[in-house]
RODO-2510 file (C-alpha; in nm, 4 decimals, decimal comma):
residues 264
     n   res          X          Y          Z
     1     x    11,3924   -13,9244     1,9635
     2     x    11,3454   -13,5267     1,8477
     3     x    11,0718   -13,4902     1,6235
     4     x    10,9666   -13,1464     1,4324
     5     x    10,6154   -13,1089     1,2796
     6     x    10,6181   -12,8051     1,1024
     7     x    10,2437   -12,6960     1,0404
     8     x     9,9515   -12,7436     1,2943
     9     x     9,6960   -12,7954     1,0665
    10     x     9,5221   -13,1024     1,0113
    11     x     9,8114   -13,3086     0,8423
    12     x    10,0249   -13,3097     1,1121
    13     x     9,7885   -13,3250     1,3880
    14     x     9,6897   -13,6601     1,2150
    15     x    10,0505   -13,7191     1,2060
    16     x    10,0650   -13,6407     1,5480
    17     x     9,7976   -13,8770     1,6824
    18     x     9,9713   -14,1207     1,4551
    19     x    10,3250   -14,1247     1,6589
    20     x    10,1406   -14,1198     1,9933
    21     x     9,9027   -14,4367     1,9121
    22     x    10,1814   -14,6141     1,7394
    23     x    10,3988   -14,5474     2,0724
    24     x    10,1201   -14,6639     2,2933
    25     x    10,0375   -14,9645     2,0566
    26     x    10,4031   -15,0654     2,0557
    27     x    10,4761   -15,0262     2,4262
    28     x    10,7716   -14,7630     2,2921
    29     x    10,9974   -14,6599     2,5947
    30     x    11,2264   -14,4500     2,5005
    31     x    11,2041   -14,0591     2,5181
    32     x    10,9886   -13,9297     2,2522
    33     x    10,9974   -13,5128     2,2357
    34     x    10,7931   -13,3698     1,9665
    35     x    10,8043   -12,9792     1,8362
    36     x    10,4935   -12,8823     1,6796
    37     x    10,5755   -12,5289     1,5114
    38     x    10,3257   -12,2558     1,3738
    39     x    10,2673   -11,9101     1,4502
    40     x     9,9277   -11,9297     1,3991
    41     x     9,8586   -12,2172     1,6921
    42     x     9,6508   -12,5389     1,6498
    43     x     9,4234   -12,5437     1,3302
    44     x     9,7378   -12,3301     1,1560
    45     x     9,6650   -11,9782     0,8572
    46     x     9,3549   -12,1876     0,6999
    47     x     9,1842   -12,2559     0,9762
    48     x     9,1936   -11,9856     1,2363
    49     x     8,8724   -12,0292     1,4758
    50     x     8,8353   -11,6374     1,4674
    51     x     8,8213   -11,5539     1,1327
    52     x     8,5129   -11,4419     0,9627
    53     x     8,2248   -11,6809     1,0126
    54     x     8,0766   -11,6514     0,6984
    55     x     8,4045   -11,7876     0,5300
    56     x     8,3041   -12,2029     0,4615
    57     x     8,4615   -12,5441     0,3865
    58     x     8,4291   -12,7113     0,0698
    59     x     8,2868   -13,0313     0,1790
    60     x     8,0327   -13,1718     0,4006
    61     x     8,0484   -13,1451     0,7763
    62     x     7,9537   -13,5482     0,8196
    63     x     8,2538   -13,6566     0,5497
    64     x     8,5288   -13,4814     0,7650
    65     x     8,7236   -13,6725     1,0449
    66     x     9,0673   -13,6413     1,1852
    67     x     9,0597   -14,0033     1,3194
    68     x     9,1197   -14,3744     1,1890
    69     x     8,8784   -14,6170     1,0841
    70     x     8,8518   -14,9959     0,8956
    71     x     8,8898   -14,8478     0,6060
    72     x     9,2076   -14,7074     0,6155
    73     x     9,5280   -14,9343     0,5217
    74     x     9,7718   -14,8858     0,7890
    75     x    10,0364   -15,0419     0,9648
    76     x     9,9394   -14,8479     1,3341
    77     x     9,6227   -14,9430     1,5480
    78     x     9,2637   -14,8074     1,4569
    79     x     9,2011   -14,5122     1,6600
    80     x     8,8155   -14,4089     1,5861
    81     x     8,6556   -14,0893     1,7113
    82     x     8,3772   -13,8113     1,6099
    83     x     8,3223   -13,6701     1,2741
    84     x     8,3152   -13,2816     1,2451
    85     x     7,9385   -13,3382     1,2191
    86     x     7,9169   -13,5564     1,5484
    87     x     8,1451   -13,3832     1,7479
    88     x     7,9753   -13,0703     1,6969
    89     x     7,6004   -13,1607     1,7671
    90     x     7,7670   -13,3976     2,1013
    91     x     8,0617   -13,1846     2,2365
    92     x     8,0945   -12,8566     2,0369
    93     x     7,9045   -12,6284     2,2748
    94     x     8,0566   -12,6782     2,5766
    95     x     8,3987   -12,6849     2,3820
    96     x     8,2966   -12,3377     2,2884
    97     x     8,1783   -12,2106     2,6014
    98     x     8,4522   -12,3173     2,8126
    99     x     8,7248   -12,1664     2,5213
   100     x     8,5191   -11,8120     2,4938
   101     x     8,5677   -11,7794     2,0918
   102     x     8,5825   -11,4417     1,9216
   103     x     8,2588   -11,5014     1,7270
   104     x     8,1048   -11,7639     2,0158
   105     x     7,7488   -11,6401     1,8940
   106     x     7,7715   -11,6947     1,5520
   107     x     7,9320   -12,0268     1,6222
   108     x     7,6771   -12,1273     1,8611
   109     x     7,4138   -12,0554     1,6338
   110     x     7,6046   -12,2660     1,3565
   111     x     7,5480   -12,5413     1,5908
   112     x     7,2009   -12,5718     1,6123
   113     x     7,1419   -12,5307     1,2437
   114     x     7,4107   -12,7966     1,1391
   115     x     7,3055   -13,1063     0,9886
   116     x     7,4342   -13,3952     0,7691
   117     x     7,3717   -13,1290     0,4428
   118     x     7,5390   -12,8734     0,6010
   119     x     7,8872   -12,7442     0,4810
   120     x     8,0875   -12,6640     0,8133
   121     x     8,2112   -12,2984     0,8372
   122     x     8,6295   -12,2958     0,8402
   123     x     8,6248   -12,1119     1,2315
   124     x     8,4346   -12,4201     1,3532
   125     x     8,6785   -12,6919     1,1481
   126     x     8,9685   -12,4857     1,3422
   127     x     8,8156   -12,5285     1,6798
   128     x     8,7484   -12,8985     1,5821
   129     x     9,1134   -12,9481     1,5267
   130     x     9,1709   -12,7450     1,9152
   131     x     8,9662   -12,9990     2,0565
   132     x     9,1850   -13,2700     1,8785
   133     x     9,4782   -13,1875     2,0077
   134     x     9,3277   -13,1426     2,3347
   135     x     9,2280   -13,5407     2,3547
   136     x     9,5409   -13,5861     2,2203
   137     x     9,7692   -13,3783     2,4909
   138     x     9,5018   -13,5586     2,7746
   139     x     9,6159   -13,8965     2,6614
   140     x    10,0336   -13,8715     2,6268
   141     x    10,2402   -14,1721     2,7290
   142     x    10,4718   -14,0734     3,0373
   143     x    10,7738   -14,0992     2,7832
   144     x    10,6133   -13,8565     2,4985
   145     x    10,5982   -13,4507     2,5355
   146     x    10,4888   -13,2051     2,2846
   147     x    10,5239   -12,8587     2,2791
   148     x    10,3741   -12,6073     2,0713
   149     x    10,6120   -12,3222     1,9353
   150     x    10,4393   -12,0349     1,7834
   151     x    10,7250   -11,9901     1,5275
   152     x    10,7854   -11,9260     1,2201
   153     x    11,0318   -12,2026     1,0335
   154     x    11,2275   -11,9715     0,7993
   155     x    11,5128   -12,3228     0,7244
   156     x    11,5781   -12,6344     0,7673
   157     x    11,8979   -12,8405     0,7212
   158     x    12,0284   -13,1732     0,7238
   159     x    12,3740   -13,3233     0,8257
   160     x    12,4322   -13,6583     0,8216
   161     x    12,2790   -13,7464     1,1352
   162     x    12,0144   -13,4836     1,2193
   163     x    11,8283   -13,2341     1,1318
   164     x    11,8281   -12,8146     1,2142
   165     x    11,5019   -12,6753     1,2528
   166     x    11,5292   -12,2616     1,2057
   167     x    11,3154   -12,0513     1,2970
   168     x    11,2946   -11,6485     1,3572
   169     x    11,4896   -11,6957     1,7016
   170     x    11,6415   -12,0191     1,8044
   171     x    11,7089   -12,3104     1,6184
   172     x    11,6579   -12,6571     1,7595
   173     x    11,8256   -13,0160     1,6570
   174     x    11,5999   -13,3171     1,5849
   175     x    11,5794   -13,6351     1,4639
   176     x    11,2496   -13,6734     1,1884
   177     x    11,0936   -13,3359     1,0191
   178     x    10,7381   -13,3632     0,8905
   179     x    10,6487   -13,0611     0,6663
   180     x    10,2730   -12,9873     0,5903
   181     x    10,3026   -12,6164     0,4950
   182     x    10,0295   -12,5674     0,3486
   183     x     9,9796   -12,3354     0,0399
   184     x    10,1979   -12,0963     0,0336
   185     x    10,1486   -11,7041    -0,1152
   186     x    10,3944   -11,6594    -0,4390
   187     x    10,5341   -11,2753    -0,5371
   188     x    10,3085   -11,1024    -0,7356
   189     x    10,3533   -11,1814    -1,1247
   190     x    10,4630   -10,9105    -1,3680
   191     x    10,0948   -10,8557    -1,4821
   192     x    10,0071   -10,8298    -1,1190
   193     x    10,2500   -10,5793    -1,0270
   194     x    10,0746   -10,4089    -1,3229
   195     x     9,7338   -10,4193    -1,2004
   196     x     9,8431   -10,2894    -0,8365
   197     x    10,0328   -10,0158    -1,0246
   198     x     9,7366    -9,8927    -1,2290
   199     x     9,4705    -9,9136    -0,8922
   200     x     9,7270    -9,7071    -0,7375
   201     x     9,7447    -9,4173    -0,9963
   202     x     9,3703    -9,4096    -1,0331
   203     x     9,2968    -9,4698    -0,6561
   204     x     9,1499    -9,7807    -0,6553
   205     x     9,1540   -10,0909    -0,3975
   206     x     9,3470   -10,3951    -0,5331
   207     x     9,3326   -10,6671    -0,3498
   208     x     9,6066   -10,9379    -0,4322
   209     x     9,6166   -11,3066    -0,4606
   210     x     9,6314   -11,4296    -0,0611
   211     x     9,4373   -11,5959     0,2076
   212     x     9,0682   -11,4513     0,2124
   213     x     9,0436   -11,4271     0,5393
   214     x     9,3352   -11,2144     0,6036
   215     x     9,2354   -10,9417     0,3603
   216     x     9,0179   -10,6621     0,4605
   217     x     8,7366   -10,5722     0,2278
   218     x     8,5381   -10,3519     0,4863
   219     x     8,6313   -10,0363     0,3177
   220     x     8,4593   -10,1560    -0,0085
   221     x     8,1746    -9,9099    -0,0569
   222     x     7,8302   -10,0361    -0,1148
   223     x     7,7958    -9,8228    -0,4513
   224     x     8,1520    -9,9872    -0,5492
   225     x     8,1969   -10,2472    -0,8737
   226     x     8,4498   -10,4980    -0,7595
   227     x     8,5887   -10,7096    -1,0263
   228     x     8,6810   -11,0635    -0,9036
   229     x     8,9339   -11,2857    -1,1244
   230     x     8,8843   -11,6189    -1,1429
   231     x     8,6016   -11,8573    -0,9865
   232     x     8,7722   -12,0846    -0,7490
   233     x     8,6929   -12,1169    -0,3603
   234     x     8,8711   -11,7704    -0,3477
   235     x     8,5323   -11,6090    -0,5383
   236     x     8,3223   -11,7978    -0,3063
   237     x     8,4904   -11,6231     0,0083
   238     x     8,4729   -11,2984    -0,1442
   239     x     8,1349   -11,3210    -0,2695
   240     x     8,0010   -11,3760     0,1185
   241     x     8,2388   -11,1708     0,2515
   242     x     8,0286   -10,8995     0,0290
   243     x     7,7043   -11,0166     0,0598
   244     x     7,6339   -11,2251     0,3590
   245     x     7,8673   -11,0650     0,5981
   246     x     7,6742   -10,7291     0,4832
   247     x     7,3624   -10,8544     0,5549
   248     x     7,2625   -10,9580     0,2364
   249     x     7,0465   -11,2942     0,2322
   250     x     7,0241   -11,5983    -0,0124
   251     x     6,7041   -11,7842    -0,0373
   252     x     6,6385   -12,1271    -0,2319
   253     x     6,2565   -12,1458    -0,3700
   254     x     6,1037   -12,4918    -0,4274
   255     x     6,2513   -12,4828    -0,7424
   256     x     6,6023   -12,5021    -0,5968
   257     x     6,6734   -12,1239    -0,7386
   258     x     6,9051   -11,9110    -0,5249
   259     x     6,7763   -11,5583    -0,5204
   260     x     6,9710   -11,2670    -0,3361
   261     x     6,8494   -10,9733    -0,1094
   262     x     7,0687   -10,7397    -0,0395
   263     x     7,1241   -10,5493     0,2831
   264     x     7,0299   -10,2125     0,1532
***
């Protein structure tokens, strides 16, 4: 059996531990070959381990798990393992030692401030998910291989018996396709063409609608006004990209107030 997983974010690293507990559970013995595809490696776009630190998750370090419990109706075996929260405060340093990340101090220091209030920064979900696939890899039946392919998947076609996987520079024939793709970027609307037109002809930065992390606000001035649309989890990443990444500090009084001091 071929099998493509398209994305190696957390959806089909779930899926993957899925297949190779169900094959162990089930005493499977024919030849299982599994494609995981994504040019961005384990942990996929969202969660790149060395993107900017300051850029966070939306919910709490202790509620986030790529593993099975009781709770969860299933028809493969219960496979239970660390929480983001646990696995950082038991095995995350030496995880991040050994692997030498871009921003190993920052992450480091993450550590020892994370607690069960504590909202895990994206980078450190990403390495969470490396470690994953790690136990996973360590832990293959004889029959099973996977193989990472940093490609991109520009097609993919069905006949009536299989399926062709496409990507940049081969193409490869398999049996199952999962696709968890993630959100993708859509052309820029007509009113958005129209706002990068008119920060052109008065030289001004426009920053489109895209990942956060992959845009490069460095060359905003400090004297600059910035206009953000919108006040989704995109706001939230530029908002510390501008002020926490700078320097800038936020500090809760007993009151539960935020106040801000910038960097200067």
């Amino acid at each position: 059996m071929k099998i493509a997983l398209i994305g190696a974010g957390p959806r089909n690293l779930m899926a993957l531990e899925r297949l190779v507990c169900w094959g162990i559970s089930t005493n499977y013995s024919a030849n299982v070959e599994i494609s995981l595809f994504d040019p961005f490696g384990i942990g996929g776009r969202v969660w790149n381990p060395d993107q900017n630190h300051e850029l966070k998750m939306n919910s709490l370090a202790e509620k986030i798990t790529l593993f099975t419990d009781q709770s969860i109706e299933m028809a493969g075996p219960v496979h239970e393992g660390p929480s983001l929260l646990d696995w950082a405060l038991a095995n995350g340093r030496s995880f991040i030692e050994e692997h030498q990340y871009h921003h190993q101090k920052l992450l480091l220091n993450e550590l020892a401030n994370l607690n069960k209030h504590s909202y895990s920064s994206r980078a450190l979900f990403g390495i969470y998910q490396q470690w994953f696939y790690e136990q996973i890899i360590n832990h293959l039946p004889d029959n099973f291989s996977v193989t990472l392919r940093p490609e991109w998947v520009t097609n993919v076609k069905k006949d009536a018996q299989q399926y062709t996987v496409i990507t940049q520079d081969a193409a490869y024939n398999v049996d199952v396709v999962s696709a968890a793709l993630g959100e993708g970027n859509n052309p820029l609307s007509k009113e958005e063409r129209q706002l990068q037109d008119f920060a052109a002809a008065h030289q001004l930065k426009y920053v489109p609608i895209a990942y956060p992390a992959e845009m490069d606000v460095d060359d905003v001035a400090a004297s600059d006004h910035v206009i953000i649309r919108g006040l989704g989890l995109s706001f939230i990443d530029y908002l510390a990209e501008l002020t926490e990444r700078r320097g800038g500090t936020f500090h809760r009084d007993e009151h539960g107030n935020l106040t801000y001091t910038r960097s200067g």
